[in-house]
N, C-alpha and C positions, 0 to 999 in steps of 0.2 A: 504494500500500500504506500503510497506518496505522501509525502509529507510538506507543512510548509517548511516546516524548518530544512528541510534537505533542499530545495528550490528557493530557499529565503526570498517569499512571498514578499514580504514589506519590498525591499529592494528593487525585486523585478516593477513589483507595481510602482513605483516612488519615480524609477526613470519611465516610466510607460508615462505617467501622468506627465511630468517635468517635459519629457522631450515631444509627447503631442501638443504641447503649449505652445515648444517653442517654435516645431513643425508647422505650426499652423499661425502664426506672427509671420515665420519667415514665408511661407505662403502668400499668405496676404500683402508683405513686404513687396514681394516677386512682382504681383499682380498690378501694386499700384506703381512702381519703378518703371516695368514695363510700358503702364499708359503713361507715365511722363516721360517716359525716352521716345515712344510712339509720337506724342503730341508736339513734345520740344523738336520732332524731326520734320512730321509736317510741315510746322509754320517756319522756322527759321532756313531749312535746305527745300524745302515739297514750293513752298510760300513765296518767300524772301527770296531764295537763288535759282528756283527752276530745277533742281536735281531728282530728281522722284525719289521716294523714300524705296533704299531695295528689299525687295521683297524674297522670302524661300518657300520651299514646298510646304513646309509647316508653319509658315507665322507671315498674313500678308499685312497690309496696310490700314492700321485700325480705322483711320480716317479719311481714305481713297489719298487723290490725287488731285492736287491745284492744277490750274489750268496755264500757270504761269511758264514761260518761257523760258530756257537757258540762261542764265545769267553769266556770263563766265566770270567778270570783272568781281562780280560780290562777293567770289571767294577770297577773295584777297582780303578783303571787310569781315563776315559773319565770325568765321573760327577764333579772329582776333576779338568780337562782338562776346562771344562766348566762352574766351578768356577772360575778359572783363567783369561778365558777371560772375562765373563760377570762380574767379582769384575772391573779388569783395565775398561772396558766402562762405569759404575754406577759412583766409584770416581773419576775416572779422569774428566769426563765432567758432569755427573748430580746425584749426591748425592740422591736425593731427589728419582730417580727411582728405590732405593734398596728397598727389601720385596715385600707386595703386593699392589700393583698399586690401587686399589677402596679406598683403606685407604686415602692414598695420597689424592686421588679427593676428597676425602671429606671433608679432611683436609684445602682443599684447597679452598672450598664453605664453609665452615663455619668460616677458623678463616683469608683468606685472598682473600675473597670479589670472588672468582671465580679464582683469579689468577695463571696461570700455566707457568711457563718460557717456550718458544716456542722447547728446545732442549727437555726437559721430555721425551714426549712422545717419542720422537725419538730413543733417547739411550733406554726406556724401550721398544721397539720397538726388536731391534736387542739382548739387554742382553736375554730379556725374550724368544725368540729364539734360544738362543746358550742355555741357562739353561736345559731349557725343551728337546733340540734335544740330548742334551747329556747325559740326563736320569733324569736329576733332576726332582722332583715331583712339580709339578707346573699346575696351569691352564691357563685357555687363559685370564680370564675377566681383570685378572690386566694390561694387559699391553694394551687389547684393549679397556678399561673403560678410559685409561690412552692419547687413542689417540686420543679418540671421545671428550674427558673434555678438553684437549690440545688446540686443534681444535677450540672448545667454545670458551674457554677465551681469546685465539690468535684473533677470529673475535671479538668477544666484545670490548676488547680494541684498535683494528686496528681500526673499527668503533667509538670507543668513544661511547661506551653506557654507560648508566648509569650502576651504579655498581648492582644492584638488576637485571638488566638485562642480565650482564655478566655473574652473579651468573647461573641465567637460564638457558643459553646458555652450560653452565660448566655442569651443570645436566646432561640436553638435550643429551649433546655431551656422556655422559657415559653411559645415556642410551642407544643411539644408537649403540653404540659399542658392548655393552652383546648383544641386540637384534638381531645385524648384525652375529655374532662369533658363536651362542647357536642357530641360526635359530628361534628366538623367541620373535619376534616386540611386540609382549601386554605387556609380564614379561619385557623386558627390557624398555618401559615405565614407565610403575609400577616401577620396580624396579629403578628405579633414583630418584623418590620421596619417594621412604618408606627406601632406607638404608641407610639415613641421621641421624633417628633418631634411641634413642634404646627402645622408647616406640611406642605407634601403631599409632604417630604422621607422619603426608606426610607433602611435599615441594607439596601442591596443585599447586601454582604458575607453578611448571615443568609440572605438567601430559600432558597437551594440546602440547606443545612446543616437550616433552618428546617423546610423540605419533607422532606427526609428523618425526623428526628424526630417530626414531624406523624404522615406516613402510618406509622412503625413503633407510637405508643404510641396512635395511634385502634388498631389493629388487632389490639393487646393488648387494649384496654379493651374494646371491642366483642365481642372473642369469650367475653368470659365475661356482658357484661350486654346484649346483643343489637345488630343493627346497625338498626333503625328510626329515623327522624329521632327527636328528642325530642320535638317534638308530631305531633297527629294533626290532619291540616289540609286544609278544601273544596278543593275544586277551584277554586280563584278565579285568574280570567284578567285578564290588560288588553287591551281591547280594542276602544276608543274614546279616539280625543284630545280626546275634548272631555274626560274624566275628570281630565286633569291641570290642569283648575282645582281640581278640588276636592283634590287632591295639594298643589299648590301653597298652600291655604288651611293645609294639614296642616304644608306643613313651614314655613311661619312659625311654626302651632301649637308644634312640637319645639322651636323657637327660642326662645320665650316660656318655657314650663314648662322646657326643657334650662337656659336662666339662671337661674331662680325655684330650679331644684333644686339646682345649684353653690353658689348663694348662702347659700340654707339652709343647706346641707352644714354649709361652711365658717363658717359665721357661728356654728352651733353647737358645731362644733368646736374653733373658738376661743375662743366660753365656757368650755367645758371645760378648756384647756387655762390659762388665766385662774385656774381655781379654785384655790386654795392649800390645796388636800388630798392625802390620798393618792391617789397613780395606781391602786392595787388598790380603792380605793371609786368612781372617776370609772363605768367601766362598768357597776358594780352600778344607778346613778344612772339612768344611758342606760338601762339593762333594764328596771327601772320605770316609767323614760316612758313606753317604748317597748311594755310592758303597759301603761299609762294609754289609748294610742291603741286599741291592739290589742283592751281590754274595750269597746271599742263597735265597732272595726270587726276583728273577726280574721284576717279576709281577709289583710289588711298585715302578718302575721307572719309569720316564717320566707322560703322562696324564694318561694312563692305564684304556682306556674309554673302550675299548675291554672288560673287565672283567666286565666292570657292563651289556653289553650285554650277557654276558655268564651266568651271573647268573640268569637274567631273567630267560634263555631259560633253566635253570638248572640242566647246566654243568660243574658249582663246588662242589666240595664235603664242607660240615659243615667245615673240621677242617682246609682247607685251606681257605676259606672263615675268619674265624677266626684270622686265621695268619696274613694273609691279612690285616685285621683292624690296628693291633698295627703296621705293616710293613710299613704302610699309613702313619699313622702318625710318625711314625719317622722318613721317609723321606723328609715327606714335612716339616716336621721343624726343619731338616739337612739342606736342600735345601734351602729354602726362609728365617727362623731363623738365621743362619750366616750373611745373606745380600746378598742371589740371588735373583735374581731377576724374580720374576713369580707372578701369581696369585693364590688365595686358593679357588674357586669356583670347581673348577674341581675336587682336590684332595679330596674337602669335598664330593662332588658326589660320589665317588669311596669310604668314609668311610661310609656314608650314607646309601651308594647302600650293602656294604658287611655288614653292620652292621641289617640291613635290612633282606638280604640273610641269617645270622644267624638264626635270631630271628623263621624267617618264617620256614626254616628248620628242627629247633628243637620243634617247636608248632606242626608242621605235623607230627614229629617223634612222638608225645604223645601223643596232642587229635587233629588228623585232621583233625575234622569235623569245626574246630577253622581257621584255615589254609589248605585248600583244594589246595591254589596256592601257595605256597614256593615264584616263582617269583614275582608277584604280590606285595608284601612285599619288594624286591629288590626297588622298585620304589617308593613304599611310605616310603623308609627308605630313600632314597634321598631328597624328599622333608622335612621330620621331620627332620632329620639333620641338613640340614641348614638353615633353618627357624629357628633355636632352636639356632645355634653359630652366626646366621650374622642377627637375629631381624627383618628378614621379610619373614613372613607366606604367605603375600598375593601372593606378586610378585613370591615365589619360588613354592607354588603351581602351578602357571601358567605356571611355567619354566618347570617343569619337564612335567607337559603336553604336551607342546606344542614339549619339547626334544625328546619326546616318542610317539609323537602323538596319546595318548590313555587319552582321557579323560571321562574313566568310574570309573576312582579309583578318582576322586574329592573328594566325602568323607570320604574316606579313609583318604586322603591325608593331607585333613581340619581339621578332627580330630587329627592325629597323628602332625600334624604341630604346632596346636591351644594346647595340651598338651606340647609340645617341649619348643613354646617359654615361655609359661607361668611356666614351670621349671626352663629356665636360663635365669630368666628376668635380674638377673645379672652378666651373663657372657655372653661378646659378643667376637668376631674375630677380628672388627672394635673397634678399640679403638680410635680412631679420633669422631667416632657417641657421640651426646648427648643426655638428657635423654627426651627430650621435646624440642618444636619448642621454649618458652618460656627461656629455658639457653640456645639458641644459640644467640653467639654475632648478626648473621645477624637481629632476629628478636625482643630482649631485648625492643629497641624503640619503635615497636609496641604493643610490649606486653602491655608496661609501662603505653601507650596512653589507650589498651584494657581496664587494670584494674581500670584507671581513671576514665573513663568515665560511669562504673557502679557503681559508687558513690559517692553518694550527697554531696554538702557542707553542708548541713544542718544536717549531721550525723558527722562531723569532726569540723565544724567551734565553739571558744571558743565565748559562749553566752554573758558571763561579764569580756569583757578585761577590762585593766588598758585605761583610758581614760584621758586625758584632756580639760580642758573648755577653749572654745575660746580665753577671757580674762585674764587669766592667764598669770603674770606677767614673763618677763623672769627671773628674779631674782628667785621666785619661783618654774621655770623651773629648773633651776640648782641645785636645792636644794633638789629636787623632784626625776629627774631619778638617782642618785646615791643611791636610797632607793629602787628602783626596779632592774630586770635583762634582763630590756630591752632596746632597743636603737632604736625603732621609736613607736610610740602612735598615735592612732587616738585623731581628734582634734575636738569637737563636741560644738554644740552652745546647751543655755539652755533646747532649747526642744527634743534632742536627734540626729537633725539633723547634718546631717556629712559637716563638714565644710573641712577638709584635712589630711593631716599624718602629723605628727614630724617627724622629720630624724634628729637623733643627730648627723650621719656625715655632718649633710648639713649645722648646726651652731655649731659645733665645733670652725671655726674659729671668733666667735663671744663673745665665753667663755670670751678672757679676756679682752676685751672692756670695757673700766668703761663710766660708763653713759646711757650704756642701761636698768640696769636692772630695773627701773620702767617706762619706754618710749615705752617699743616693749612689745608686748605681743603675746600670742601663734599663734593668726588666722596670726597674720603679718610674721612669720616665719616658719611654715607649709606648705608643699607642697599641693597647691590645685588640679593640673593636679593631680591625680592620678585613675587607674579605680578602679574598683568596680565591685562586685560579689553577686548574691542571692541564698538565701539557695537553692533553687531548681534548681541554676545550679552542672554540675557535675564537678567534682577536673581536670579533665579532663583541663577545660574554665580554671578554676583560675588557674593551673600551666600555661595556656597559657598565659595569663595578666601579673602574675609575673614573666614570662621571657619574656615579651614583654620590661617590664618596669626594669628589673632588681632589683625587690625589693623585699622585705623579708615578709613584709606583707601585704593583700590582706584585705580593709574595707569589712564586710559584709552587703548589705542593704535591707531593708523589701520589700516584694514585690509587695507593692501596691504605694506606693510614689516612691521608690526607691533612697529616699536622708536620710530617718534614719538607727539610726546605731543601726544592731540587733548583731553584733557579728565580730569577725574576723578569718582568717584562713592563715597560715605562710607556706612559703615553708617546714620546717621545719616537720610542722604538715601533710602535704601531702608525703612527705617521709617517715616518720615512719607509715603511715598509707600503703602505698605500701609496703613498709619491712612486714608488720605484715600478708597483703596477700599473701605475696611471701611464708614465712615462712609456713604457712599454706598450701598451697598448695604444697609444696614439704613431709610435714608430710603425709596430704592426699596421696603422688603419692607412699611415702615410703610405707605407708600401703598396698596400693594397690600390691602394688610388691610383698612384703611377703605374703599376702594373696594366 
């Protein structure tokens, strides 16, 4: 028969409740995001510049299409227009939602316990709206990773949960916002536990929590904007090994252009940040590049999802394709590099998707028995992409499946994703990510306790400390420790048995007493409370004794009486012995990466 207590019912039920909450906030989040990136695209690009807002298989145009003319010139004007607004909403009320928003959350679960000020998501709510509607290159996940984590950490702390819990909840809340946004409840589970880290380390604690969230706020979102993948996409199979040469050509491709585009990124974004102006004029800047690109190639503005559907169906030509690529990137790191505010999930899909569309193009042009589908390549240039710049294969495989809803290219996808990241194991997008669950501040404590408790006192503890005998005279006590460089000593009767510790802070004040020193002797000035440790326990125990007790050294006793004294072991000697695993394990992880 079942029990609760073997299923520990409370718990199960406690995130069932927590995480359909926050499932269905960041659902709703999605919902209304969505119509403001919808409406701010109509009137400022559909309206104001003539660009029609692009449309995919799965998600058209909530408010059709103006009748207004090409404007070419006004790009030059809008992106800078929507600089303008979205810089005054980011600094004037929340700083912290300039760039891309998944950073942020991370940033925000790692070095401050989940904590998200309750306005964040809000202002990245409406900047990342005006950005994107006015052609800035940008995605969705930032500012809706931004609303779901928000969300999180706003009930964890209204509730008063513990902070490990809050933490959770903060994941939880960002997965369900990609899941909700991308149509895509698994990857955006996944995906809240693997882009924490930038090695192939998970936030396991999130999956479960994650998942729940996922499927509550895809379910919300979807029933009011429909449940279709978000593109409309061939039937493309794999099904020939020889094909994964030409995969393999691709994801060194991903690996080349994924560094060119970090580097860019970044290198611009620290111009900007370089410039000694106002932070409200930096994005206006970015928006004018960013039309400077956009008046010769429009394509590169706004999300520009349309284009990765077009290339599937393979209705761009190679050299605009091409164009395309660098046009990508330099607008999104006009756009978001200054301090607009959007996401790079989207824009990387679209460098991905063309970078992909290349590769596969030119393999058909010369041997296309290597590349029979051009498109095909489109899609697993999406997933190698950005598995390769944001350090998660797993969840982005999943993502482009489920975006595409063709899951015959899986390993394709696995391969070219599994080459990608293992290229830029050290370049990531997320520069907030750490390198292992082990250097995040949240889990160091556990770590510290993990690497304790695989090993023994009896591999650390010093076999023949300095000791003293019982009888020993105080007199010759004082005469004694200024010849060593210690300041407490086990105190042991003739036959090795442990009688207590010396603490010379504890008679210090005894020093200058004249009359004691042949009347007291060691056993009578010794601390006898003290515990005690056996070789065969783990460092784990003794550091817990010696912070129980607040002391420096920890007697060791044999294991069959448990009153002689085979050795001792120091706080000291337990720290440099975790220093030396740490050490070590970061050589190890070093290697590993170059390799």
């Amino acid at each position: 028969m079942f029990t609760g207590k073997r299923f520990n019912l409370p718990v199960i039920g406690r995130w069932f409740i927590l995480g359909s909450i926050v499932g269905l906030v960041s659902g709703v989040g999605a919902i209304i995001f969505f119509l403001l990136l919808q409406g701010s695209s109509f009137f400022f690009m559909d309206y104001l510049m003539g660009i029609r807002v692009e449309e995919t298989g799965g998600e058209h145009a909530l408010f059709g299409h103006a009748a207004t003319e090409f404007r070419r010139w006004s790009i030059l004007l809008v992106p800078a227009l929507g600089g303008l607004i979205s810089g005054f909403l980011v600094y004037k009320f929340a700083p912290e939602a300039e760039g891309h928003g998944t950073d942020a959350a991370i940033k925000a679960i790692h070095f401050k316990n989940g904590s998200i000020r309750w306005r964040v998501p809000i202002i990245k709510t409406f900047a990342s709206a005006i950005t994107i509607g006015t052609g800035g290159s940008g995605g969705r996940e930032g500012p809706i990773a931004q609303i779901g984590a928000g969300f999180g950490s706003f009930l964890g702390t209204t509730l008063k949960l513990s902070e490990r819990e809050r933490r959770i909840l903060t994941a939880a809340g960002m997965g369900a916002g990609v899941g909700a946004i991308f149509r895509s409840p698994l990857a955006g589970a996944i995906f809240a536990a693997e882009v924490l880290y930038a090695s192939s380390d998970m936030e396991y604690e999130a999956l479960l929590p994650s998942a729940i969230t996922s499927i509550i706020a895809y379910s919300v979102f979807c029933s009011v904007y429909g449940w279709e993948p978000l593109f409309a996409t061939p039937d493309f199979a794999f099904e020939n090994p020889v094909e994964l040469i030409g995969y393999s050509v691709l994801g060194f491709a991903c690996a080349v252009f994924g560094w060119l585009y970090v580097r860019t990124f970044y290198g611009i974004h620290g111009i900007f940040k370089q410039m000694h102006i106002s932070p409200y004029i930096k994005p206006v800047i970015g928006g004018f590049l960013t039309g400077c690109v956009g008046f010769f190639v429009p394509q590169a503005l706004a999300g520009s999802y349309a284009q990765i559907e077009l290339g599937m169906q393979g209705q761009l030509g190679i050299g605009f394709i091409f164009i395309l690529i660098f046009a990508k990137i330099l607008t999104t790191s006009f756009s978001i590099g200054s301090g607009g505010s959007a996401g790079i999930f989207g824009p990387s899909m679209v460098i991905g998707a063309a970078v992909g569309g290349f590769v596969g193009l030119a393999l058909n042009s010369f041997v296309p028995f290597i590349a029979p589908e051009p498109g095909a390549y489109v899609i697993v240039g999406m997933a190698g992409f950005f598995s390769g710049i944001a350090n998660t294969p797993l969840s982005t495989i999943i993502m482009v499946s489920e975006m595409t809803g063709n899951y015959h290219l899986l390993v394709p996808s696995m391969w070219v994703s599994t080459l990608a990241f293992l290229l830029l194991r050290k370049t990531t997008m997320y520069v907030n990510q750490v390198p292992m669950r082990s250097e995040s501040p949240i889990h160091k404590g556990e770590f510290f306790v993990q690497v304790l408790q695989d090993i023994k006192v009896a591999d650390v503890m010093r076999p023949d400390p300095i000791i003293l005998k019982e009888d020993m005279h105080f007199y010759d006590i004082l005469h004694f420790i200024p010849q060593t460089k210690h300041n407490n000593f086990p105190v042991v009767k003739e036959d090795g048995t442990l009688v207590g510790v010396l603490l010379f802070e504890e008679i210090r004040e005894f020093v200058f007493e004249e009359g004691l020193e042949d009347l007291v002797v060691a056993e009578e000035v010794c601390e006898t409370d003290v515990p005690t440790i056996r070789p065969s326990n783990s460092l784990a125990d003794a550091i817990e004794n010696i912070g129980f007790k607040n002391i420096e050294l920890l007697p060791v006793v044999d294991e069959e009486t448990q009153t002689k004294l085979v050795g001792i072991i120091t706080r000291r000697d337990i720290i440099s012995t975790y220093n030396k695993v740490l050490r070590k394990r970061r050589s190890e992880k070093v290697e590993e990466s170059e390799f």
